[in-house]
C-alpha positions in Angstrom: -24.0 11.3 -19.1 -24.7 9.0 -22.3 -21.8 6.8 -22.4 -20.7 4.4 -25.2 -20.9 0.8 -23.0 -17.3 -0.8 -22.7 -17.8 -4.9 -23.2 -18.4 -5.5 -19.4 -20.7 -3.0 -19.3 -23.3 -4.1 -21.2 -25.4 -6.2 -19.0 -25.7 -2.6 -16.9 -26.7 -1.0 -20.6 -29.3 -3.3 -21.6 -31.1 -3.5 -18.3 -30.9 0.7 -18.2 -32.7 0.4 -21.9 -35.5 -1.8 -20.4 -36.0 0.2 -17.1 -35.8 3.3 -20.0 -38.4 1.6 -22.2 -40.4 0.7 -19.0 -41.1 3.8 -17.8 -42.1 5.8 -21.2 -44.4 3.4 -21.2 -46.3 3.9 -18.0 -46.0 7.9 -18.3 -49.3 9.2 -18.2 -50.6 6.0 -18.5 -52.1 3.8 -15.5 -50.5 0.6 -16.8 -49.7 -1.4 -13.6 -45.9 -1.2 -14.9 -44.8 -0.6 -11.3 -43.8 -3.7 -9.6 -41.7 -4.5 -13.1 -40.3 -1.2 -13.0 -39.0 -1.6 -9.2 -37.9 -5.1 -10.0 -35.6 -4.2 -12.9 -34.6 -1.2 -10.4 -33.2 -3.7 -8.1 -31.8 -6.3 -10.7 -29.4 -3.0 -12.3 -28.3 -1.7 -8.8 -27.4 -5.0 -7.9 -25.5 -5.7 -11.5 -23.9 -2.6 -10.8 -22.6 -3.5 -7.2 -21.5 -7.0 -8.9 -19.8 -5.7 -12.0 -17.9 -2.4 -10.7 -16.8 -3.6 -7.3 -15.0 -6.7 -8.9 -13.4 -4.9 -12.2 -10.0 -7.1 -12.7 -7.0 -5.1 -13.9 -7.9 -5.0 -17.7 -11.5 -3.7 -17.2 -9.5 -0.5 -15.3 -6.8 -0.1 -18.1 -10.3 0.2 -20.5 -12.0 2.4 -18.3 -8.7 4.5 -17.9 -8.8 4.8 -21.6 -12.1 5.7 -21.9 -12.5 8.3 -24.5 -15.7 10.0 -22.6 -13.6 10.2 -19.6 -12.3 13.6 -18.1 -9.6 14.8 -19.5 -7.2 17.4 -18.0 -9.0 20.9 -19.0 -11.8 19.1 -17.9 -10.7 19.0 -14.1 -9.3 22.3 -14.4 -12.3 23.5 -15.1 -13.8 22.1 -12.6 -11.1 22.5 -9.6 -9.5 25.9 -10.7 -10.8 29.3 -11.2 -9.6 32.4 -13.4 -7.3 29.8 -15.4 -4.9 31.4 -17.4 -3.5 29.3 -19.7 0.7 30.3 -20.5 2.2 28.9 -24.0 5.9 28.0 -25.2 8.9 26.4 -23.7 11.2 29.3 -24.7 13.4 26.5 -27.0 11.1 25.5 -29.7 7.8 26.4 -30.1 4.1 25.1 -28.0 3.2 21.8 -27.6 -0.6 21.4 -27.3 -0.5 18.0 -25.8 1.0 19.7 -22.0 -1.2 22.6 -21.7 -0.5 24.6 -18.8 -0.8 27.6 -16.7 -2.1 29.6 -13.1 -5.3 28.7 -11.6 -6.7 29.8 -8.0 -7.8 26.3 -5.9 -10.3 28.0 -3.1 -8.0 31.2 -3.2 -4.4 29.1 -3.2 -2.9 29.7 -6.5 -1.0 27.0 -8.0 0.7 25.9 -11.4 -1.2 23.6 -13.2 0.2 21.7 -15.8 -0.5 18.0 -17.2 -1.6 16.0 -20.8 -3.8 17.1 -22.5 -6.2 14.2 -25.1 -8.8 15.0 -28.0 -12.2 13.4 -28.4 -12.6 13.0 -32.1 -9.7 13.2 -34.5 -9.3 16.3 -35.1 -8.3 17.4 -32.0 -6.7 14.0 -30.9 -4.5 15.9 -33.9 -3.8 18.5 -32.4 -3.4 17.5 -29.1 -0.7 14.4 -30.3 -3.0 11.8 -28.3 -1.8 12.6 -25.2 1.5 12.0 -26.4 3.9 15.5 -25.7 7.3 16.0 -26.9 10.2 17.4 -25.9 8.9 21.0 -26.2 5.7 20.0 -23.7 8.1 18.6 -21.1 10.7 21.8 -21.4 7.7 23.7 -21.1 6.2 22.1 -18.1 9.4 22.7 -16.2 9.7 26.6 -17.2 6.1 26.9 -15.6 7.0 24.9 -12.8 10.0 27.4 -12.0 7.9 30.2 -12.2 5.1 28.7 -9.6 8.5 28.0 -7.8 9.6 32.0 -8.0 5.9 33.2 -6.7 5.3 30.3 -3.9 3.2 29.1 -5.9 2.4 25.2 -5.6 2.5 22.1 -8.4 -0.4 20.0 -9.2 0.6 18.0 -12.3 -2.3 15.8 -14.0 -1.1 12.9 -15.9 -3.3 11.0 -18.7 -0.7 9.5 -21.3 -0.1 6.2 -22.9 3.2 7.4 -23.0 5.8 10.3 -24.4 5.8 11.0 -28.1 8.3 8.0 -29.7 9.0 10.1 -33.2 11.9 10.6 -35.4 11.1 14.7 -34.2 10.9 14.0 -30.6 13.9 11.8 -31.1 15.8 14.6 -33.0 14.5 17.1 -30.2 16.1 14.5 -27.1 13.0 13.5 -25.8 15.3 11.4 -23.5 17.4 14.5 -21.6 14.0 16.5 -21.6 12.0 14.0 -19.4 15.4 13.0 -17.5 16.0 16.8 -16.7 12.8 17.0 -15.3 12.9 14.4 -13.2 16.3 15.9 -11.4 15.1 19.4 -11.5 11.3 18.7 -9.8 13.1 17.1 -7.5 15.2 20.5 -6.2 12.1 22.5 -6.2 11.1 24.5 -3.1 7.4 24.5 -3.3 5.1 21.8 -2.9 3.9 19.0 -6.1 1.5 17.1 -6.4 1.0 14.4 -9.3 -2.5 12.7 -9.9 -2.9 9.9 -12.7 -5.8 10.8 -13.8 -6.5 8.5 -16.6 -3.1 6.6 -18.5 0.2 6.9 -16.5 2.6 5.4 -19.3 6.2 5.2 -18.7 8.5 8.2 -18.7 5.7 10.2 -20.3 3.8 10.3 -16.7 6.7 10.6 -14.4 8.2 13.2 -16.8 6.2 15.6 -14.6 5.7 12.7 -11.6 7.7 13.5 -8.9 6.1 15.1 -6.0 5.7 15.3 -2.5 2.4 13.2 -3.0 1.2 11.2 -6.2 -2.5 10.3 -6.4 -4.2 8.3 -8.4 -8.3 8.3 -9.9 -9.8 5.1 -8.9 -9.9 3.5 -12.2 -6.8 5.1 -13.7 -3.1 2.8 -14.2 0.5 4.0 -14.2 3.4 1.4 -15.4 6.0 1.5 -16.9 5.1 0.1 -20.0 1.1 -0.4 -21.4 -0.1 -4.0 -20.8 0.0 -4.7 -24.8 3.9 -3.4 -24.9 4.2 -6.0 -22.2 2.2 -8.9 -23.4 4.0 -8.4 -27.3 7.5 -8.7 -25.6 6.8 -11.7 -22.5 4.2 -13.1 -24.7 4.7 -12.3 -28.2 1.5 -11.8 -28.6 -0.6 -8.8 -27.3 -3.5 -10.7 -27.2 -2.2 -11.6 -23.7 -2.9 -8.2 -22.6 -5.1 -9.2 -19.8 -2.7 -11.7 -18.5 0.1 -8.7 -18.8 -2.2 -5.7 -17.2 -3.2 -8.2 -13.9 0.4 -9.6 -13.7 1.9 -6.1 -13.4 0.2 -4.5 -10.2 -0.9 -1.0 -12.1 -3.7 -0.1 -11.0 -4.5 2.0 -8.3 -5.5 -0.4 -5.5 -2.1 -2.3 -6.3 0.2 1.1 -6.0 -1.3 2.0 -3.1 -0.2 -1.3 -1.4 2.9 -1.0 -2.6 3.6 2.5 -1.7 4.3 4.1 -4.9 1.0 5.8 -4.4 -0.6 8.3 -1.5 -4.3 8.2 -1.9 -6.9 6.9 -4.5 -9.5 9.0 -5.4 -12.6 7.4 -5.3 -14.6 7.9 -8.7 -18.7 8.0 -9.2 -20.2 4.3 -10.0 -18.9 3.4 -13.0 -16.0 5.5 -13.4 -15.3 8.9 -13.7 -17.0 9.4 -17.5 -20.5 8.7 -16.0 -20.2 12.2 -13.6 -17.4 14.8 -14.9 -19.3 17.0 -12.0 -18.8 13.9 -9.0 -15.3 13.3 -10.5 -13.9 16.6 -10.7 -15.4 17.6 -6.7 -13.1 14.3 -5.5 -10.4 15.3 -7.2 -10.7 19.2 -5.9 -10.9 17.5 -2.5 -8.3 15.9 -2.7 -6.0 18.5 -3.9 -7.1 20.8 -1.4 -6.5 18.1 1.9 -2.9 17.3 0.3 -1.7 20.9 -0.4 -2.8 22.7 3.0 -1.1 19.7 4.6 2.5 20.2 2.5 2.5 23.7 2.8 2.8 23.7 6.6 6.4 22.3 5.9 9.6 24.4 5.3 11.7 24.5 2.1 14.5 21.7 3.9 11.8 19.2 5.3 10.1 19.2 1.9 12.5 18.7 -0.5 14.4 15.9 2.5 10.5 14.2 2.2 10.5 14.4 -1.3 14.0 12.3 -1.8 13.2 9.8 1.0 9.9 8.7 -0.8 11.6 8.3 -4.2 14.2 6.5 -2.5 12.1 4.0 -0.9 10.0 2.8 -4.5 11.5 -0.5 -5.3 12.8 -1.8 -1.5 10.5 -5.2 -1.1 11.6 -7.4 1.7 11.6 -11.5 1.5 9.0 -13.5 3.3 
């Protein structure tokens, strides 16, 4: 997949436009291009290995955001069958930015719901950036309750920079709508689980976060706050967003260690918005392993599970 190269990337570009050039020239032509060819080969594999198995904090947080990255509907295409898409919270109207809905994972059906970005303006429009309101959140619970009255299980995708902070979300209680869901996931009887698939911001993602077992894509980030909200208000500058995004522990390697997370999903060199086809099988996988293994446990033990592992984020002991 053509990708537009992020800053650190483009060492890797310009030695995949020489290889490029390279070999259009030999084609069908005996030019003795072959021992260049093999050693540019070896000179990008190795800038590869160098540059994406030593990405700091920041470099994650940009390939998180990366606007050729998978989005939801993209994985649910590629994990879900016979998707069928259900509209409205029953309050207010549809928000566009939480689309959700049934799907069949390998013959288990399941509630997906999660955010929802655009790739050009118009439908980063319509789909609020990512950003839901109250509506999104009130309906992601109503189709959570129904997955809940049919067995079926959870499998929320998160990809936001955050909830929507307008005067209509405001007027709406975008507050009591992402509290609410946070008590009421926490009661239901069927098995969740929550992957960060790109941006996890703040009460945004763990609007539909709490699960039985939260994932995260290798080069995704959750926090509670992005790393320029952080650097403007330690720093007050958010130039310092580096500093912020390395000094706060969010990505996916750092959450693991510090058991807010249950497994990364390893992504295709790169990142996932090289190979929406190598992302989306991991993912599948993934969902698969975690569901068969929460479904062998009964209604009590789940939801006893559940409260233990919220209850344990935060405890850190002294050295």
């Amino acid at each position: 997949m053509n990708c537009e190269p992020l800053e650190f990337e483009k060492p890797v570009a310009d030695l995949e436009r020489q290889l490029n050039d390279l070999r259009e020239r030999s084609e069908g032509h005996d030019l003795g291009l072959e021992n260049e060819i093999r050693r540019i080969e070896e000179k990008l594999a190795k800038t590869k290995m160098d540059i994406y198995r030593n990405l700091n904090a920041w470099q994650r947080v940009q390939i998180a955001r990366h606007p050729q990255r998978p989005f939801m509907l993209d994985y649910v295409g590629q994990c879900f069958s016979d998707y069928l898409e259900l509209h409205g919270d029953r309050h207010i109207g549809d928000d566009e930015s939480m689309p959700g809905g049934f799907g069949w994972l390998e013959g288990r059906r399941c509630v997906v719901v999660g955010h929802q970005k655009g790739r050009d303006t118009k439908e980063n429009l319509r789909r609020n950036f990512g950003s839901a309101h109250p509506e999104g959140y009130r309906k992601a619970l109503r189709l959570m309750r129904l997955g809940e009255k049919f067995g079926a299980p959870v499998v929320a995708l998160i990809d936001t920079p955050g909830a929507y902070p307008g005067i209509g979300a405001e007027e709406r209680n975008i507050a009591e709508a992402i509290a609410y869901n946070l008590r009421e996931m926490m009661l239901l009887r069927v098995p969740i689980v929550a992957v960060v698939i790109g941006e996890g911001g703040s009460g945004g993602a763990l609007g539909i976060g709490i699960a039985d077992r939260v994932l995260m894509m290798e080069n995704a980030y959750y926090s509670v706050i992005s790393p320029e909200g952080c650097a403007a208000i330690l720093w007050k500058d958010r130039k310092y967003a580096k500093e912020a995004a390395e000094a706060m522990k969010i990505t996916a390697g750092d959450l693991k260690g510090l058991g807010i997370v249950d497994e990364v999903i390893s992504e295709p060199m790169g990142g996932a918005h090289h190979d929406h086809v190598a992302a989306g099988r991991s993912l599948k996988s993934a969902l698969q392993k975690h569901l068969m293994e929460l479904e062998k446990l009964d209604g009590k033990e789940l939801l006893d599970r559940r409260y233990e592992k919220f209850r344990k984020y935060g405890e850190f002991k002294e050295r």
